[in-house]
Structures are given as C-alpha cells and as structure tokens.
C-alpha positions in Angstrom: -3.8 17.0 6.0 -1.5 15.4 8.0 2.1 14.2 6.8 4.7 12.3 8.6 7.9 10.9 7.3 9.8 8.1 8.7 13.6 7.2 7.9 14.8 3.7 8.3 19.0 2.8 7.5 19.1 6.5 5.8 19.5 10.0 7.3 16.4 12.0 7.0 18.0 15.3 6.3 16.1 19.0 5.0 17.2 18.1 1.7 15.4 14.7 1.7 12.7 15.8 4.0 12.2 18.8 1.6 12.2 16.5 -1.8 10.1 14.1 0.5 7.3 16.8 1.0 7.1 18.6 -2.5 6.7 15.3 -4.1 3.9 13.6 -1.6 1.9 17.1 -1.2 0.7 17.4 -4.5 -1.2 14.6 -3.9 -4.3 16.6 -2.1 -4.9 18.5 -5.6 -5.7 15.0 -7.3 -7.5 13.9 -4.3 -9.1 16.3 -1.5 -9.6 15.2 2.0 -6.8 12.9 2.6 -6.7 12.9 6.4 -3.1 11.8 6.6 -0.1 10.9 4.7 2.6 8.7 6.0 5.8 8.3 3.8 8.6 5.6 4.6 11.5 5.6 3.6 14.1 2.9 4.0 17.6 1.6 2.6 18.1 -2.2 3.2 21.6 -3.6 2.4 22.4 -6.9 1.4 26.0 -8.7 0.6 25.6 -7.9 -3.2 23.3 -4.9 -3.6 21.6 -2.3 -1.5 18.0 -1.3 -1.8 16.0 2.2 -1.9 12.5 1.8 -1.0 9.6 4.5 -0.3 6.5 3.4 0.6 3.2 5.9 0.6 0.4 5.0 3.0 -2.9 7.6 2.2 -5.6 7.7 4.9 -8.7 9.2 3.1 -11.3 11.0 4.9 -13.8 8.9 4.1 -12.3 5.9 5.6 -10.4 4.2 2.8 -6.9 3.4 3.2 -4.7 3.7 -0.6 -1.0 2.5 -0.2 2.2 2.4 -2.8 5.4 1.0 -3.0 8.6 1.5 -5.1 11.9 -0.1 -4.8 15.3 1.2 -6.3 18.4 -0.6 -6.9 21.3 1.7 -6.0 23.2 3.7 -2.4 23.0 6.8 -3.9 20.8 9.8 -2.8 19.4 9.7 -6.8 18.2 5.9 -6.2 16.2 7.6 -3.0 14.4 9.9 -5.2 13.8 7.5 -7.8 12.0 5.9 -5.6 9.8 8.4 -3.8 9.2 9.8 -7.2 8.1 6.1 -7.9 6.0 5.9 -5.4 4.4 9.2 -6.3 3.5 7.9 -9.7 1.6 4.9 -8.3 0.0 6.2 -5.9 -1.4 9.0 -8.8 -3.2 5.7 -10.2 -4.4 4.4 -7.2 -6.3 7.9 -6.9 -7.2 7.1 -9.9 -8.9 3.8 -9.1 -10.1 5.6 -5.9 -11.8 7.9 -8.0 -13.0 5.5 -10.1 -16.5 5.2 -11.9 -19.3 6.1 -9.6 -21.4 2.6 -8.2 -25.3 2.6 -8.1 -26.9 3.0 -5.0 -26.7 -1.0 -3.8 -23.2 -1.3 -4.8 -22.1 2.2 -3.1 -19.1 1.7 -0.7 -17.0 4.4 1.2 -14.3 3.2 -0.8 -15.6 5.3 -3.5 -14.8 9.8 -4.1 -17.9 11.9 -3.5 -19.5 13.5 -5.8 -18.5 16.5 -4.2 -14.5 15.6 -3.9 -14.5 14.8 -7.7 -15.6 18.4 -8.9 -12.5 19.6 -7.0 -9.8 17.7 -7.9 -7.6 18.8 -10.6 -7.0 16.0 -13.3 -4.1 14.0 -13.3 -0.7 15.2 -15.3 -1.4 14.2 -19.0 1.9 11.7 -19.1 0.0 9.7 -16.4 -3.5 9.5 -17.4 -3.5 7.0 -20.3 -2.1 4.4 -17.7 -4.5 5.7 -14.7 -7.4 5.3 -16.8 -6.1 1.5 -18.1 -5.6 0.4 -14.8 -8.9 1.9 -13.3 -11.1 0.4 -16.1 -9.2 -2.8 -15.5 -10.4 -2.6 -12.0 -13.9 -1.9 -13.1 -14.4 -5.1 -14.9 -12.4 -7.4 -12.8 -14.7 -9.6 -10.5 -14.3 -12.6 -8.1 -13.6 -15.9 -10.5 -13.2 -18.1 -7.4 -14.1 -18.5 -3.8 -12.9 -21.1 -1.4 -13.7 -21.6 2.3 -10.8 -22.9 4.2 -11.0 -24.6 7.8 -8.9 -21.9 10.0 -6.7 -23.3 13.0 -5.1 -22.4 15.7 -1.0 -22.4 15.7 1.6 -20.2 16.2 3.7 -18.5 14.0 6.5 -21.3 14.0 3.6 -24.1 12.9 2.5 -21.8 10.3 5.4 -21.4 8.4 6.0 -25.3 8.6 2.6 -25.6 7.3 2.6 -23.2 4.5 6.1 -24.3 3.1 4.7 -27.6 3.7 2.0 -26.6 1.2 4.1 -24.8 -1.3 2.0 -21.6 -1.2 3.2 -17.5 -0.5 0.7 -16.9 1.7 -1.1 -18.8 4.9 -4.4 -18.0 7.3 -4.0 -19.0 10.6 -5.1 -18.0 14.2 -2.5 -16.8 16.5 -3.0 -19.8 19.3 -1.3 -17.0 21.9 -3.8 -13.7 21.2 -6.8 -15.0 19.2 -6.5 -12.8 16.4 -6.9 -14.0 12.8 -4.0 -14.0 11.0 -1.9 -14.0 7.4 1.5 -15.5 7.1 3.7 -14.4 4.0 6.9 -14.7 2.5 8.8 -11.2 1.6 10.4 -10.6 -1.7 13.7 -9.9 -0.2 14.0 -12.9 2.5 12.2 -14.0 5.8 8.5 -13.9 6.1 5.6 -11.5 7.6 2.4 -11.6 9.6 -0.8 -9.5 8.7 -2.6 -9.8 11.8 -6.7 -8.1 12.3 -6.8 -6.0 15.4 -9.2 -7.1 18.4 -8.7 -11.2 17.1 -10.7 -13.2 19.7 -10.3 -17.0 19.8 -12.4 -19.8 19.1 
C-alpha cells in the first residue's frame, strides 16, 4: 500500500507525519488491498477564524475510489489531529458502505469487497459499528427518486458561474467551450467556486 501525505499552509513535521501515518494505516486491517492512500492536510485562514482540514482519498484495488473529509475550527496542532482523527472515523464508515451487503450476480459492480477481502478484514472498533452499520443499511435502501435530462452547452467557466447564480442552484453542468471536456461548476463552503472536470472531454 502506498501512502503519501501532502501539507498545505502547515509544516509537515515527524511529529505530524508520524500521527499522520499511525492514524491512516490502520485502515488496511478494516479493508485489504487498498492500492494507495493519499492524506491532505491543509490550514486555511480567514480574517476571523482559521481552519484545520484533512482530507483521506483511498484507491482500492479493485478500482473503487472512497474519499473523507473533516474540518476543525482552531490554529493549534490539537485542531490538526482532531481533524485527521476525523477523517479516520469517516472514512471507517465509508469501508463500511464499501463493504457493504453483497449484490446478486446482475447488480454486481467493482464497487463492491470480494468475497475473499471480507473474510480478512478485521471488524470495525465496537464504538464505530452501530453508526457504520446505520449508514450502510441507509445506503442499501436508498434508490434514484428522480431523473432529469438537461441540454448541456458549451461555455466557459466565466458564463457558467453567471448562469448558475443566475439559476439559484450549488451546482452547474457545462462543457468547457476551450478543451471539450464535460464539466461541473460548484460553489465551496468556504468562498469562491470549483470545477469537476472528466478527463479525455471531447467536444460536440
């Protein structure tokens, strides 16, 4: 398993790094072949309050990609660990939706644990599995209530944000007029905006 941590506004020392890596590694015993773990950490500060964040992004073996977020109010090193311990935690019940109830055989996807993978994982610490196993049957019997085809244009990223404040919604689908590729606009918690944007986009 691969495992690569980033620093963003903060100092990655061995103390951090160290925290960083005895938190994030216990990960394989819940969930065998991960193929790579990248961890992010960042501290943004604004005028009135500064922000810890640590975000987990889990590449599985079999292809699926499991990623988990946590923000902490604070500029101390203890707000930093809050978080990554955070993000630990959420990312426990995102195995756990990983590792979810097996599908039948015309509903199996490679978003779903082996049978193999499940017999060697260890089970998740006791004080998290009454909220994994809420949030994974949850998961099991939500299914699509709506679906709406949308005409997509072509526009650049300045027209996009005009259009989707124009339509009062948090999130817009474009296609970037200058590369071709499909494209999602949408507005950030703290301020400003983002792009999602599919790799190998062609135009039309």
């Amino acid at each position: 398993m691969e495992l690569h941590i980033t620093a963003q506004g903060i100092q990655l020392n061995d103390e951090l790094e160290q925290f960083t890596r005895r938190k994030v590694e216990r990960l394989s015993r819940y969930l065998p072949y991960i193929a790579q773990l990248n961890v992010e950490l960042a501290r943004q500060k604004t005028k009135h309050r500064s922000i810890a964040s640590a975000q987990i992004t889990l590449r599985h073996q079999r292809g699926a990609i499991l990623r988990a977020e946590v923000k902490q109010e604070g500029n101390d090193r203890q707000a930093m660990q809050q978080a990554i311990i955070g993000a630990v935690d959420r990312m426990y019940r995102q195995i756990t939706r990983f590792k979810g109830k097996r599908m039948d055989r015309k509903r199996r996807s490679r978003f779903q644990a082996s049978v193999e993978e499940l017999k060697l994982a260890e089970s998740l610490p006791e004080e998290l599995q009454d909220a994994a196993e809420s949030i994974a049957e949850t998961a099991e019997e939500t299914a699509i209530i709506r679906r709406k085809m949308i005409a997509v244009t072509n526009m650049n990223e300045r027209e996009a944000i005009e259009q989707m404040e124009l339509l009062g919604h948090a999130f817009y689908l474009f296609r970037d007029a200058e590369s071709g590729a499909l494209s999602v606009l949408y507005r950030r918690d703290e301020d400003g905006y983002g792009v999602l944007q599919a790799a190998g986009g062609e135009s039309g």
